[in-house]
N, C-alpha and C positions, 0 to 999 in steps of 0.2 A: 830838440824841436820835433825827432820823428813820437818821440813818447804824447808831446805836448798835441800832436797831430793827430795821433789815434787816439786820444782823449775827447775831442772837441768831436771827432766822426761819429766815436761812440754813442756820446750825448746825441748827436745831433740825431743819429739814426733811433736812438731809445723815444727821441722827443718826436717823432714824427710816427712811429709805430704805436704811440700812446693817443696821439690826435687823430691815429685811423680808425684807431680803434673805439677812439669814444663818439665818432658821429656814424658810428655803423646805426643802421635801422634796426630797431627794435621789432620783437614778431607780436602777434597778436593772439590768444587763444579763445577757443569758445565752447558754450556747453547749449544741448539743447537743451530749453525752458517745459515743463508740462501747461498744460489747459488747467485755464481757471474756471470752477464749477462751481457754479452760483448751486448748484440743485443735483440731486445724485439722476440717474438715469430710473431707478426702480426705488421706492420708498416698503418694499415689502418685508417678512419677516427673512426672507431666502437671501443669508450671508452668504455665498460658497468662499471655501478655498479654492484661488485661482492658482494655476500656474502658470507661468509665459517662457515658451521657447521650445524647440529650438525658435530661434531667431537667425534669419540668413540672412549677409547682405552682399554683393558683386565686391566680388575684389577689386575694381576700380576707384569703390571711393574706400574701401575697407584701407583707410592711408593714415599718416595722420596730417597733410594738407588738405586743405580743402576743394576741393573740388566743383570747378563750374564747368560749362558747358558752353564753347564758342561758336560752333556750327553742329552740322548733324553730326560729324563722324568726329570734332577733334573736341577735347577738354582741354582744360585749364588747370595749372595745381595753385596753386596759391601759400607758395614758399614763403610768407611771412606771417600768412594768413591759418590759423592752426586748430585743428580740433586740441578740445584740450583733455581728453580721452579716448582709447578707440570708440568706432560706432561701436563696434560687435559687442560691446558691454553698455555704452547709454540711450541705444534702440530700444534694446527690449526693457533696460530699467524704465525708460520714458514711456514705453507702453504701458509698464507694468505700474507705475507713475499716476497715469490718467485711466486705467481703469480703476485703483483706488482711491480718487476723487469723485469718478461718473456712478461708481456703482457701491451698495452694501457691499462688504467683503469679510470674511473670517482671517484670512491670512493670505499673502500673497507670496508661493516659492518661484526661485528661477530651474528652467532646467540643466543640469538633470537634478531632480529631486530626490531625496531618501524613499525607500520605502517605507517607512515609517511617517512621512508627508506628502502621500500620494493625494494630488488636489480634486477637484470634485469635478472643474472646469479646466481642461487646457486649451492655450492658446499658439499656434503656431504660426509664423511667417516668415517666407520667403519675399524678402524683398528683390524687384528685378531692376528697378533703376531708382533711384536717388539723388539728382543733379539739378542743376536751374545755373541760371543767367542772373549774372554783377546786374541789378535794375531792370531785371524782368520778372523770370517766376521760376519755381522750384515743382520739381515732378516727384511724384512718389508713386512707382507702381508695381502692386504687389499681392503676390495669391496668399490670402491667411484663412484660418481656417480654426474653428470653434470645436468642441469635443468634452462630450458628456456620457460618459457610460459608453452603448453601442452607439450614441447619436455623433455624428462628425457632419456640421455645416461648412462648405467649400465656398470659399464668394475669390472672385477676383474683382481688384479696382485702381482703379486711378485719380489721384489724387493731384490738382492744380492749385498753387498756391501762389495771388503775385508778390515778389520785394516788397515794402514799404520804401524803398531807397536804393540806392549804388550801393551802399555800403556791405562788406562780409557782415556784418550785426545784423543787415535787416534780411541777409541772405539765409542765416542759421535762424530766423528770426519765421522765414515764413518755411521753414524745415519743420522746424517746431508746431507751427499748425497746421501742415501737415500729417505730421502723425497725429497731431490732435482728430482730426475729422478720421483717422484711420483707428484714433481709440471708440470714439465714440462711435464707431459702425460695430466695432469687435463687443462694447457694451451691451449696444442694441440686442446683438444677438443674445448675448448672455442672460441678458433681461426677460426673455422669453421662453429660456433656459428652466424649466421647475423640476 
């Protein structure tokens, strides 16, 4: 009976660790989307090689949850809710993204580049915050900065984007246009670039 006893407990404990385990909540991941460009920013012969980066971003959202913003001083992580790479690598690909969409281009390196593909344009940015509100809006504000030869353009800006929704999709959603209106300001420049 004691064998018969620790057999049934067994089971019974394996069958309830199996049922915990299958209505666990699933996570979610996400990736930021680039800008859709009907039309390049410059239609001239002037392709340069771009380069992009360094790229900086606050180690507060530099995570891989996502990151919202409840009050002034407190955040949110969003432990189900997931980047599905870090930023410090799909930032500046997504820059680097939508200015080979907005603009002619020859090639686009990340940094640090070879010497041997030292780009004609770089591009640099510090980002200083990056967060937004579940059904509100998403901030991006950040000093970037253009560089050509001895010429170096400095802008700072800020960048307002609102949700389409509650939802983390529509949150990475307006992230993503975001840097969108941040590519096409760093384009702008480059465009004027000869």
């Amino acid at each position: 009976m004691n064998k018969y006893f620790l057999s049934v407990l067994g089971l019974s404990i394996s069958l309830l660790l199996l049922v915990g385990c299958s209505s666990s909540p699933t996570s979610h991941h996400y990736l930021l989307s680039p800008v859709t460009a009907d039309s390049k920013v410059t239609s001239g012969e002037f392709c340069p090689a771009i380069g992009v980066g360094p790229v900086t971003l606050p180690d507060y959202v530099n995570r891989t949850q996502i990151v919202t913003r409840t009050s002034a001083n407190e955040l949110a992580l969003g432990y189900l809710d997931l980047w599905a790479e870090p930023l410090t690598e799909s930032v500046p690909r997504m820059i680097a993204e939508n200015l080979s969409r907005l603009l002619c281009t020859k090639e686009i390196v990340f940094f640090p580049w070879r010497p041997s593909r030292v780009p004609d344009i770089r591009v640099e940015a510090e980002v200083l915050t990056m967060d937004g509100t579940l059904g509100g809006s998403v901030s991006l504000d950040v000093w970037w900065s253009v560089a050509s030869g001895d010429t170096r353009i400095v802008r700072k800006a800020t960048y307002a984007q609102a949700a389409a929704g509650q939802s983390y999709d529509a949150l990475v959603q307006a992230h993503s246009l975001a840097l969108g209106a941040l590519s096409r300001d760093i384009a702008g420049v480059i465009a004027q670039i000869k």
